[in-house]
C-alpha positions as a printed NumPy array, in Angstrom:
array([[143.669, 149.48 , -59.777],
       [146.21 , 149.442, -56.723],
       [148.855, 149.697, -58.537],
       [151.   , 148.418, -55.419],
       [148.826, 145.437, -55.055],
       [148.77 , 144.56 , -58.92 ],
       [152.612, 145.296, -59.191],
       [153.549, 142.405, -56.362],
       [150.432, 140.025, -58.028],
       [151.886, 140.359, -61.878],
       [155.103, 140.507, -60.595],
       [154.432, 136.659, -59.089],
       [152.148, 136.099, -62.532],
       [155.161, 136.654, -64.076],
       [157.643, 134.757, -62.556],
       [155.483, 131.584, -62.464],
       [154.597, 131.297, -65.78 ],
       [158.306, 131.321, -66.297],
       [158.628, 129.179, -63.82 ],
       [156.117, 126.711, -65.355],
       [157.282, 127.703, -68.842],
       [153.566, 128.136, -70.002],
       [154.123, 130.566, -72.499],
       [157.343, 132.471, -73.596],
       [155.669, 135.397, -75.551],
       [152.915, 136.148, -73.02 ],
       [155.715, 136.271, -70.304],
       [157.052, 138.905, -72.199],
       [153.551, 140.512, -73.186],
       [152.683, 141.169, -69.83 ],
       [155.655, 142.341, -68.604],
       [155.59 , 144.747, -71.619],
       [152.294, 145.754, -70.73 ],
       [153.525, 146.007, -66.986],
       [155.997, 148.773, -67.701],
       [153.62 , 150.335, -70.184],
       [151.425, 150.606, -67.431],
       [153.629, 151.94 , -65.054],
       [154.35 , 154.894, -67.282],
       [150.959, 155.725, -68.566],
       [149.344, 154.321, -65.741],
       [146.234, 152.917, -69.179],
       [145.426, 149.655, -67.613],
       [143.619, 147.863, -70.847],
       [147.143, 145.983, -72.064],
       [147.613, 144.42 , -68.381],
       [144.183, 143.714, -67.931],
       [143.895, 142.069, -71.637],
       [147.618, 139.995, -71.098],
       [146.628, 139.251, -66.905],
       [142.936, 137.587, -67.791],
       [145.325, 135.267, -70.67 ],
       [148.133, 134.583, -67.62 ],
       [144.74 , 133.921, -65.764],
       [143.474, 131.479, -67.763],
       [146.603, 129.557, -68.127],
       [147.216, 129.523, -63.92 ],
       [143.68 , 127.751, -63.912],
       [144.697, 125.231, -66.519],
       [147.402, 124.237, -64.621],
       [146.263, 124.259, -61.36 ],
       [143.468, 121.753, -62.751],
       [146.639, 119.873, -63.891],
       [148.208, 119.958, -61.251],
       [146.982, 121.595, -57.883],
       [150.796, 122.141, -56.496],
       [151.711, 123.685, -59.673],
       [149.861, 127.168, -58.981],
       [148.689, 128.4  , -54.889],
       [145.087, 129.52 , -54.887],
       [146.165, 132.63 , -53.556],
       [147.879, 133.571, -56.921],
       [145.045, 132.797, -59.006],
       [142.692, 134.841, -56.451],
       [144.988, 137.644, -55.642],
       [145.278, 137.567, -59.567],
       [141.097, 137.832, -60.153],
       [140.931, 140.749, -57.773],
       [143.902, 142.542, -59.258],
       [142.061, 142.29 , -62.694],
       [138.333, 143.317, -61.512]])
């Protein structure tokens, strides 16, 4: 993982699903996971919480196209693989 790259893409995750108010306690699970990352630099808790955030940015960008860019949801598939 780039941890520059995945920092600015979870970052973004982040803020839009607060944006969009999708869901409160994954918000804070991934940001949890964001920090825990940054400390022990174990990747499985942002790679478990970013494929949820994932799956939710799909979901809503079938809703709703405007809702969530493309380039999120792609940036946010590469940043997971």
């Amino acid at each position: 993982m780039n941890a520059e790259k995945v920092e600015k893409t979870i970052t973004e995750t982040i803020q839009k699903l607060e944006k969009l108010k999708l869901n409160d306690t994954l918000v804070s699970e991934l940001s949890y996971c964001w920090f825990s990352f940054k400390s022990d630099n174990n990747p499985v808790g942002v790679i478990e919480k970013g494929r949820k955030a994932l799956e939710l940015l799909k979901e809503s960008r079938e809703k709703n196209s405007k809702a969530v860019s493309k380039k999120l949801i792609e940036d946010l598939e590469k940043a997971l693989s």
